[in-house]
Phi, psi and omega in degrees: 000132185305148187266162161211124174220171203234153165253166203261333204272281175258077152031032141338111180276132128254193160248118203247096198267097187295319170304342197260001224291133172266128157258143205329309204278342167275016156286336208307135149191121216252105191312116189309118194267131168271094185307169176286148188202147212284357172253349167297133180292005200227004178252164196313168181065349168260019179330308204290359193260036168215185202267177218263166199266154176291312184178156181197156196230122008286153170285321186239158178111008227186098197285169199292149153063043143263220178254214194024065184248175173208007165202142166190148213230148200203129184296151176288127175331304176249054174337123174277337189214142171255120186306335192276154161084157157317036353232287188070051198286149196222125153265131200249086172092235187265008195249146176296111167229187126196173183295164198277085175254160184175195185212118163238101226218127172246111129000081180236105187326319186220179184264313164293138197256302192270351163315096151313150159348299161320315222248336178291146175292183174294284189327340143340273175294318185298317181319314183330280161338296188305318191296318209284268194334303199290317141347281172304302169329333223261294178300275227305334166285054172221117178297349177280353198248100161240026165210136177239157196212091192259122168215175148213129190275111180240128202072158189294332184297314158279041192099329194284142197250345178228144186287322195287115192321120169226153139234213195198157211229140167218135157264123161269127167305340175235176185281148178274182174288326179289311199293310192275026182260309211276000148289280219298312175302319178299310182291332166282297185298347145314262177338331170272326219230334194063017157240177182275119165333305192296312179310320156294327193268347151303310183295324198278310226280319160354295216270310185303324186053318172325335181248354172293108183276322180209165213204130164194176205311276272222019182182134198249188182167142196171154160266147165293148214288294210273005195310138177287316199236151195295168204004068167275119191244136173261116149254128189236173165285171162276319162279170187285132179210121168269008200217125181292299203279014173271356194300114191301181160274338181314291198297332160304334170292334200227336152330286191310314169316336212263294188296346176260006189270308158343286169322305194286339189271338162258046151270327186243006163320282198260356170069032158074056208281135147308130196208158162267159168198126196224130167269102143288146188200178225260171180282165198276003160274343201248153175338155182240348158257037179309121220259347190261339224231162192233060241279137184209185167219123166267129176246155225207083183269152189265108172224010168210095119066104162275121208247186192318324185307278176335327176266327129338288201272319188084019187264177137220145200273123166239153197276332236236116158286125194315305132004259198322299192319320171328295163301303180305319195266334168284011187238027180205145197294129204260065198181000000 
């Protein structure tokens, strides 16, 4: 019989249709490789095709927007939001408006153009991580911005428009709506129990062991009780940490593993799956000991069509029980 299971945090329903149930290989679809070509903008020798870069590793040795980088990060050509100018909110009638300012800025994890993620070493991913950080520091002193929002869209089914590994970074003027259902869901459940949600759901996921894929002192990594989509995957700290960019060297240490072990097992899972992957983190106004809230990253591989019912109702049907899905990626090698 199909499950109804609630997320704990902003009282979701979902539906876990256990009749329905999929296994890895009826998912298989394999993301198409875009060889490399002298017009993609983001590989070496193509500096001048991108707007001039923000920071780039190595630091020294090496004048700005030339080759011999191994990370670099350059405001987006085609900006969802513009850094210049003023917010100016206004109102027309009963309705809101104000300009589109913001910061919109791409990550480009390597030099190499057919590589994934899955395929960079750990060192690799860490520069990443480090630019996510080094970023964020860098836009929250700017008062107009109180939320950054770092993903990444991997394959064209998820958005990515260029095959050669990025992610991408956006600043907002405002808090977005997912993020503040998922304060405001946290802050009750504070407010009732006097713990952090997230922190419970570290302690459950522990204790159940059934949904854990991978594990280390500083970082957990698991589907969620409640997954919206089959192998949806969650990493959180272990510890309480509300702000991303507070992130220590321990955790710097151990991240990039955690997150690149992930990837390779739902690469060789799912047969190299189109995928989302979004950094939440607490908005850049609130408190760096904030007692409710939980810096985490959700990875989301697109294997299945969100259709009218999901959009109507706002449940969503997942095929795949979080329990199975655990099981298929933790029983294959994160290496």
């Amino acid at each position: 019989m199909p499950e109804l299971r609630k997320d704990p945090i902003i009282g979701r329903w979902i539906i876990i249709a256990v009749e329905r149930a999929k296994r890895p290989k009826d998912f298989a679809e394999k993301t198409k490789s875009t060889p490399s070509s002298n017009s993609c903008p983001f590989c070496p020798g193509n500096e001048d095709k991108t707007p001039p870069e923000i920071l780039a590793l190595p630091e020294n040795g090496r004048k700005p927007n030339t080759p011999g980088w191994t990370l670099r990060v350059v405001p987006n050509k085609f900006p969802a939001l513009q850094i210049e100018g003023d917010l100016d909110r206004e109102g027309i009638g009963m309705y809101d408006q104000m300009n589109g300012v913001g910061a919109h800025e791409v990550i480009i994890d390597s030099p190499d153009h057919n590589r994934t993620m899955a395929e960079l070493s750990e060192a690799e991913v860490a520069q990443t991580i480090w630019a996510y950080k080094s970023r964020i520091i860098d836009l929250k002193r700017d008062p107009r911005f109180k939320y950054i929002l770092i993903f990444k869209n991997e394959g064209e089914v998820a958005g990515a428009s260029l095959r050669h590994p990025h992610s991408q970074l956006i600043a907002t003027p405002i808090v977005p709506k997912r993020v503040k259902e998922k304060l405001r869901g946290s802050r009750t459940y504070f407010e009732y129990k006097e713990r952090c949600v997230y922190c419970d759901i570290v302690r459950q996921e522990i204790r159940d062991e059934a949904r854990i894929i991978d594990q280390d002192e500083h970082f957990l990594a698991f589907c969620p009780y409640a997954s919206r989509f089959p192998f949806e995957v969650c990493i959180i700290p272990k510890q309480h940490k509300p702000h991303f960019d507070k992130i220590n060297s321990e955790d710097m240490s151990s991240l990039p593993r955690i997150l690149r072990g992930v990837l390779i097992r739902m690469r060789d899972v799912l047969d190299g799956p189109p995928y989302n992957y979004m950094l939440h983190t607490t908005p850049l106004s609130l408190p760096h000991d904030l007692e409710d809230y939980h810096w985490h990253i959700e990875i989301i591989p697109r294997l299945v069509n969100v259709a009218g019912f999901e959009w109507g109702s706002g449940f969503y049907i997942n095929p795949t029980p979080p329990e199975e899905a655990a099981k298929y990626l933790r029983e294959v090698s994160s290496q």
